[in-house]
N, C-alpha and C positions, 0 to 999 in steps of 0.2 A: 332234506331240501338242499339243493345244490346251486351255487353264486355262481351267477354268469360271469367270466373274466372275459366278456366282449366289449370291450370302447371303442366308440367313433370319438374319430380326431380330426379335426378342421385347422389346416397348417394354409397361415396368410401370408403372404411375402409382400405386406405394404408396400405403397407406389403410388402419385399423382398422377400419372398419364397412364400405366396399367397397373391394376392388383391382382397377383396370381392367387389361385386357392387350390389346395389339394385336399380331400376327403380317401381315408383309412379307413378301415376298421379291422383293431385286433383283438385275435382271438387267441386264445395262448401265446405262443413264440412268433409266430407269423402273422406279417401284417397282410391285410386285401384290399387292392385299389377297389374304391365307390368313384371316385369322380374328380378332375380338375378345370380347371377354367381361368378364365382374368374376365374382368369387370374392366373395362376401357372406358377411359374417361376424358381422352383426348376430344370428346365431345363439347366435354364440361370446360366452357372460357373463363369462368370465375372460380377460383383454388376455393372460396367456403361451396361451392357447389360442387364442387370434387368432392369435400369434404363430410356435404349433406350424401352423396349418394354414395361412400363409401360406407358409410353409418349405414344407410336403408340396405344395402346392397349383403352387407354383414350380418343383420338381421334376419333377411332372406335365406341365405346359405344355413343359416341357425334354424331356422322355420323348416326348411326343406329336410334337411340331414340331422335334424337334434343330435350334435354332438354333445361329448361326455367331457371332451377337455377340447380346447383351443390352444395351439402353437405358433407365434406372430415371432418375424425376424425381427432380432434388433436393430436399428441402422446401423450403419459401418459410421465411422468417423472421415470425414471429406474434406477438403481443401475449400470448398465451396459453400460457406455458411448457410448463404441461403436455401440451397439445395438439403440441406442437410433437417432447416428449422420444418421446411415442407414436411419433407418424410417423416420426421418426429411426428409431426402434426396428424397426416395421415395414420403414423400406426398408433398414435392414443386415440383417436374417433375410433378407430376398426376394435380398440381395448374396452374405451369404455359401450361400444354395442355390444360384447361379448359380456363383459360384466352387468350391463343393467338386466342381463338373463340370467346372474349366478352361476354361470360355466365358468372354471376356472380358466386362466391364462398362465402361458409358461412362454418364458423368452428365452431365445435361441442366438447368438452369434453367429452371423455368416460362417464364419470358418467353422465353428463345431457342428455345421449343419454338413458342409462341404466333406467335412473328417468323418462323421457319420455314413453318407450316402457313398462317397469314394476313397474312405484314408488316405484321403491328400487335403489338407487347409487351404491351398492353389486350386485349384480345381476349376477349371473355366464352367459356364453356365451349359456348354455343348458336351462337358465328359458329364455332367451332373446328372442332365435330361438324358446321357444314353448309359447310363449304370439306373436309373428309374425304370426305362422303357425293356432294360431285360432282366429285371428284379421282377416287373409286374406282367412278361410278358407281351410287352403293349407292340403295336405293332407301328404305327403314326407318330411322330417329335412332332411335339403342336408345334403351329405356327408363332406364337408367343414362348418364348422359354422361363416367361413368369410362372405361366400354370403348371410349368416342373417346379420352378422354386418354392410354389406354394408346397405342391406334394412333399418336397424333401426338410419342408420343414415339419411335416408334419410324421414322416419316416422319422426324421431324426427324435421327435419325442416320442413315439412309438418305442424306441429304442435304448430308452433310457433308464431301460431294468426296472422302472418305479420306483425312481427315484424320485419325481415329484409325485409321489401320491395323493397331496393335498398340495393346495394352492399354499404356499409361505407366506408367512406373514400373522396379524394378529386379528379376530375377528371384531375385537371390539378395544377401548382405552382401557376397563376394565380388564381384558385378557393382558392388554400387553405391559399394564401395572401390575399385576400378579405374576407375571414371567420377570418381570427386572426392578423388582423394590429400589434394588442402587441404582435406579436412575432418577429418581424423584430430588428434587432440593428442598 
């Protein structure tokens, strides 16, 4: 019997006013575009109703495409606190819908997503979307360059030789008392 090395990967590039999403799926060495989008939410007037329909919306994309792993950016660091507490907020909703499924999640830095899809950490959002668009042959730059950033983050853990093969971390207080006795008092 022979193990399938095919994973879908669902890469979220959280957002209040748009969420980009990119969908993979790899199969040995090469990844294959399934699908991108944003979820606009510029609809939504109140930020916990952003917040509700990034949750529902997360769910959805899990429902449609049962991925295997999940890839969400981290935020960057901003001059503008407020700005910053949002997007935190946004991508733990879009974390915790991914986990009350048991799909693992992996966080990506802007820059090592940028360095992935172009080897440059600078990398404007227009060189990103057009090294995506002839990696997967696409022929259209959406209108939104969320739904490349979703994609590219989901390239970028694609890419990542498996190195996260398991979700880090400990599964229970017991595991992670048996992994570190010298930490007890």
């Amino acid at each position: 019997m022979q193990i399938s090395t095919e994973r879908i990967i669902l890469g979220i590039d959280p957002g209040t006013t748009l969420m980009g999403y990119g969908i993979i799926k790899g199969t040995g060495k090469t990844p294959a575009y399934v699908d991108m989008g944003v979820v606009d939410l510029k609809r939504e007037g109140d930020h916990y109703m952003k917040l509700r329909k990034i949750y529902e919306r997360t769910l959805e994309l899990m429902e449609l495409y049962l991925p295997d792993e999940v890839a969400i950016e981290a935020p960057f660091f901003g001059k503008n606190v407020q700005s910053m507490l949002k997007l935190g907020r946004a991508q733990g909703v879009a974390m915790a819908a991914v986990l009350s499924r048991d799909i693992p999640v992996f966080e990506y830095a802007p820059r090592k997503i940028k360095i992935a899809i172009t080897s440059a950490g600078d990398a404007s959002k227009e060189q990103v979307a057009r090294m995506l668009m002839r990696m997967f042959d696409l022929k259209d730059i959406p209108k939104n360059l969320d739904a490349t950033d979703g994609l590219a983050v989901a390239v970028c853990h694609f890419y990542q030789n498996g190195l996260h093969t398991k979700n880090p971390g400990n599964k229970s207080w017991e595991e992670f008392i048996r992994k570190n006795p010298d930490r007890l008092k």
